[in-house]
C-alpha positions in Angstrom: 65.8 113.1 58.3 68.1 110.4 56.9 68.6 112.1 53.8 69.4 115.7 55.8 71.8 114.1 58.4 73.5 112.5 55.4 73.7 115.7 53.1 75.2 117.3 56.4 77.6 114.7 57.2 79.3 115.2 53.4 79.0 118.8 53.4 81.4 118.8 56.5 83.8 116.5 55.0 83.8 118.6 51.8 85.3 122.0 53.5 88.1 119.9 54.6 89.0 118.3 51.3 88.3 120.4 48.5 91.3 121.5 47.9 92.4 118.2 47.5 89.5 117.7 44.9 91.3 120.6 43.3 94.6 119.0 43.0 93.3 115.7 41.8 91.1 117.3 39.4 94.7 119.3 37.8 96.6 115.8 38.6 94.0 114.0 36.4 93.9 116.3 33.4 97.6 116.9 33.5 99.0 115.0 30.1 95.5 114.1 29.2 96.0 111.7 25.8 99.4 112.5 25.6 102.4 109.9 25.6 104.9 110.4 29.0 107.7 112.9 28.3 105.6 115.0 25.6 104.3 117.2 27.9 105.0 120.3 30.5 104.5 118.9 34.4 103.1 121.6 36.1 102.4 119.1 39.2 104.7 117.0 39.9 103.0 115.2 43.0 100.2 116.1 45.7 102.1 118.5 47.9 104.2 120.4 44.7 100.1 120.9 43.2 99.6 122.4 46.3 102.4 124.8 46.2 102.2 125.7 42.9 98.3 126.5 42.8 98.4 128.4 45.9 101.8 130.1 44.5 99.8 131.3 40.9 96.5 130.8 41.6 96.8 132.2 45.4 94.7 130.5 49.0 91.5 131.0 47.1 92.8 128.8 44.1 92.6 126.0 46.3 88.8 126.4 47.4 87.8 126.9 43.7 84.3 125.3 43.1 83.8 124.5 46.7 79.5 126.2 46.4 79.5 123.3 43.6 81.6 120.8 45.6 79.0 121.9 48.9 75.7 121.8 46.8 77.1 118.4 45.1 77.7 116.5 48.6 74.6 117.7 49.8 72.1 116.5 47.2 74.2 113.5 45.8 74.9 111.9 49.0 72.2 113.0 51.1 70.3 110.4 48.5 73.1 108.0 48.1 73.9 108.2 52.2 70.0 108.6 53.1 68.9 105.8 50.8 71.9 103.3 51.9 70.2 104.0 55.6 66.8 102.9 54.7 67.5 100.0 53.1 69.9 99.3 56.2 67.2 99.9 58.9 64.7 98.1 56.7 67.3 94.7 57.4 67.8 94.7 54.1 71.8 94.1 54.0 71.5 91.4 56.8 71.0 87.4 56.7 70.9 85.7 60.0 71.3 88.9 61.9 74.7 89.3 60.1 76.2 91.9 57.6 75.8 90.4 54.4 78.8 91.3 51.7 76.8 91.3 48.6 73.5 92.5 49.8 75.4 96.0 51.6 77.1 95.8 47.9 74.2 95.8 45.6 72.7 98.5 48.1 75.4 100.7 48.2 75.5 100.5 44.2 71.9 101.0 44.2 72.0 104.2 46.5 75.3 105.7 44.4 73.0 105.7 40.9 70.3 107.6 41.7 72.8 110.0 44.0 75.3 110.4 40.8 72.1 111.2 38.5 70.8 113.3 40.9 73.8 115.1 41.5 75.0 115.4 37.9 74.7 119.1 36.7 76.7 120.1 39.7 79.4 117.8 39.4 79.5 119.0 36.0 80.1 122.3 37.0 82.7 122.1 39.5 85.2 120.5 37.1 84.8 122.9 35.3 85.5 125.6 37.9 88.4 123.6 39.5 90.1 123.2 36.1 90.2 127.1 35.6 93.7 128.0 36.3 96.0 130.6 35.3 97.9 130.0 32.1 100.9 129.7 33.1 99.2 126.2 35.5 96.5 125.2 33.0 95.7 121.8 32.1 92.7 120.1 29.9 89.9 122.8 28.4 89.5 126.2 30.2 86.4 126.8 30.2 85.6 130.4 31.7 82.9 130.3 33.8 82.0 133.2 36.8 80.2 130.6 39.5 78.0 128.3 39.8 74.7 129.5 38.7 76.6 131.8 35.4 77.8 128.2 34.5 74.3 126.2 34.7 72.8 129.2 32.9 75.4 129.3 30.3 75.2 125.6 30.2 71.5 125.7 29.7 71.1 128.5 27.4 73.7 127.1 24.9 72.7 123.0 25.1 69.5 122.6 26.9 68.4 120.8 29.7 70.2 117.6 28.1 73.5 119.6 28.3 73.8 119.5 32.3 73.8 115.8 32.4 76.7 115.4 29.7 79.0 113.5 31.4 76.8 111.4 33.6 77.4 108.1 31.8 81.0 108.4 33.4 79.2 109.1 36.7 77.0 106.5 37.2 79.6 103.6 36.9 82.0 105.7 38.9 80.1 106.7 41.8 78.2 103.5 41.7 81.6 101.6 42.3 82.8 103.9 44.9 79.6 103.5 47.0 79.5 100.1 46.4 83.0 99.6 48.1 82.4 102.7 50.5 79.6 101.6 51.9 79.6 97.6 52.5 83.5 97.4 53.2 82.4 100.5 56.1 79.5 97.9 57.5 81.6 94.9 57.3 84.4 96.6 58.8 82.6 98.2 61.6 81.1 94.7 62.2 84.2 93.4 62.5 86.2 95.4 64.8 82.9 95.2 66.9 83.2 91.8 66.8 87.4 92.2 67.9 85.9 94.2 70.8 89.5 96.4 69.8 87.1 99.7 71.2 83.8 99.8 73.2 80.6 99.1 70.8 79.5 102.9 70.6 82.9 104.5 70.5 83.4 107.2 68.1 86.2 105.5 67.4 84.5 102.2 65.8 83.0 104.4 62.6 86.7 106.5 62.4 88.2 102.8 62.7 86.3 101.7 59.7 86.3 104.6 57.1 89.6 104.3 57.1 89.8 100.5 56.4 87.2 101.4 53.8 88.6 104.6 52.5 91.9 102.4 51.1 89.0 100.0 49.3 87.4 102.9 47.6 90.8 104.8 45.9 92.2 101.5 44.5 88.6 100.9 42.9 87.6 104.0 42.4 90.0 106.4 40.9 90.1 104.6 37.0 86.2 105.5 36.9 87.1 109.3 38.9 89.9 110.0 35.6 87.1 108.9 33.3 84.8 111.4 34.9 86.6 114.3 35.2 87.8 113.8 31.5 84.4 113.5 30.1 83.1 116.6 32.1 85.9 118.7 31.1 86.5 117.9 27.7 85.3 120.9 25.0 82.3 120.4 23.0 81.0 121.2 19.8 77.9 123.1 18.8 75.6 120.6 19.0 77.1 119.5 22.5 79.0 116.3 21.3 82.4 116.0 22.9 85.1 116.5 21.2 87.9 114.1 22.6 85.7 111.3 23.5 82.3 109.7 22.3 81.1 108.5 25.8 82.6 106.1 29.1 84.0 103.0 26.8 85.7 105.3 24.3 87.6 107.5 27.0 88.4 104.7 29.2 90.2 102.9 26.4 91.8 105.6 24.6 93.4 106.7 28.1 94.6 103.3 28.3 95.9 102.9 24.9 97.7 106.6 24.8 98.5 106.4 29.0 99.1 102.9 29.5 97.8 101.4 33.0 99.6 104.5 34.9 97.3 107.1 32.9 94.2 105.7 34.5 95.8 106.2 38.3 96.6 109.7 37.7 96.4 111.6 40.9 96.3 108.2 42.9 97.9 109.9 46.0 95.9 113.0 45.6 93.0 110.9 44.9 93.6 109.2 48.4 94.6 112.1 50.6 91.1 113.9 49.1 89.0 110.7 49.3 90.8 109.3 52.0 89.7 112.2 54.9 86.5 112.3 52.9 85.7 109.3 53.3 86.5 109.2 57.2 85.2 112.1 58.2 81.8 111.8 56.0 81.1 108.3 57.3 82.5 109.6 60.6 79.6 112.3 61.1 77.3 110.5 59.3 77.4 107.7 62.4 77.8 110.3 65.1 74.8 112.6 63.3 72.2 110.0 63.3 73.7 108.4 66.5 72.9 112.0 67.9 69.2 112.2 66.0 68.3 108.6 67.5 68.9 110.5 70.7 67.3 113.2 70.6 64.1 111.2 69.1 63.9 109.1 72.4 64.0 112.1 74.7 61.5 114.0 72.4 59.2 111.3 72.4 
């Protein structure tokens, strides 16, 4: 039930911010390897992305890949979210009955592997779809898929089983680090302002409190991993499946720093906040209140 109440707290974030996983995703790819000044801007912050998609691409633009983006919170962090709450009721992240820093840390990194494996072929997927714009907005590869299941056939057909995961050596470190930072700065923090007494012990207000101390953690460390992802899902590929811009994690982190300077791996660092900042408060958010709710219900059942 964990891993349920988990997948469903995410999925509920997700509807609220993936357009803004649509405008980070275009923020990200904009200028990709290219030196500043050398290329068009066809987003020239957060708010001018969202004009300018919904302008070209229309309302629907902004929702592109959202079946991927629902199907990708669901399985990804029902494991990441489901696992992070066994090993937390098994008393695993405390020592002397307090929240311990590293142990909530190697947990959290633990739980975000297998989630970011698991989840993979979908996130795959829905940078693709979310970098399909119109031509006159396009940025990195355009691929040309029709949904979700035409692009893990096509996928499939033309690389094999091997071909869905391409990309995942991005994923691991990046999700990894992000769940790492998510999840023990969200226990420490909820600790603490427990501990300040600031609101009453089960206010809804304690878990809002603290996802939105940890959601600041999580875009400063996360989004230099997030541009390396999306980059190495989106790049084109030759016939055997190889990229074509980048050999793997190493060589697209360092030629985005080389060609990009510092700057070019915080691309979409606002857009990467307004989308993981709400996701991040709202998915920890129902995630408290869901199993808050389930523990509940399991008293009164039983």
């Amino acid at each position: 039930m964990d891993f349920v109440l988990s997948g469903m707290a995410a999925c509920g974030a997700c509807l609220f911010t993936n357009p803004l996983e649509v405008v980070k995703t275009r923020m990200q790819l904009q200028g990709e390897l290219k030196n500043r000044g050398t290329y068009q801007v066809y987003y020239r912050n957060v708010f001018h992305a969202f004009y300018t998609i919904g302008k070209v691409d229309g309302l629907a633009g902004l929702q592109k890949g959202l079946v991927p983006g629902l199907f990708y919170q669901f399985f990804m962090n029902g494991v990441r979210l489901g696992s992070y709450a066994i090993i937390e009721s098994s008393g695993y992240i405390h020592t002397n009955g307090r929240v311990s820093a590293a142990k909530t840390t190697v947990a959290g990194a633990v739980a975000g592997v297998v989630g970011a494996v698991m989840g993979s072929p979908i996130y795959l997927v829905k940078t693709h779809l979310q970098s399909q714009a119109a031509s006159s907005i396009a940025v990195g590869h355009q691929y040309k898929h029709e949904g979700m299941f035409h692009a893990l056939s096509a996928i499939y057909r033309e690389y094999g089983i091997l071909g869905l995961w391409r990309g995942s050596s991005a994923a691991v470190p990046r999700v990894s680090v992000g769940s790492a930072a998510q999840l023990s700065t969200f226990s420490s923090s909820k600790e603490l302002v427990i501990d300040l007494q600031v609101f009453p012990e089960h206010s809804w207000l304690v878990a809002l409190t603290a996802g939105m101390i940890s959601s600041v953690v999580v875009v400063l460390a996360m989004t230099p991993f997030d541009v390396v992802s999306t980059r190495l899902y989106n790049q084109p590929v030759d016939h055997m499946g190889k990229g074509e811009l980048y050999k793997g994690f190493t060589d697209c982190f360092s030629k985005t720093l080389k060609k990009e300077g510092l700057t070019g791996l915080y691309k979409g660092l606002g857009a990467s906040y307004f989308r993981l900042g709400p996701h991040t408060i709202l998915s920890l958010f129902f995630w408290d209140e869901l199993r808050k709710l389930y523990q509940k219900f399991s008293f009164f059942l039983y």
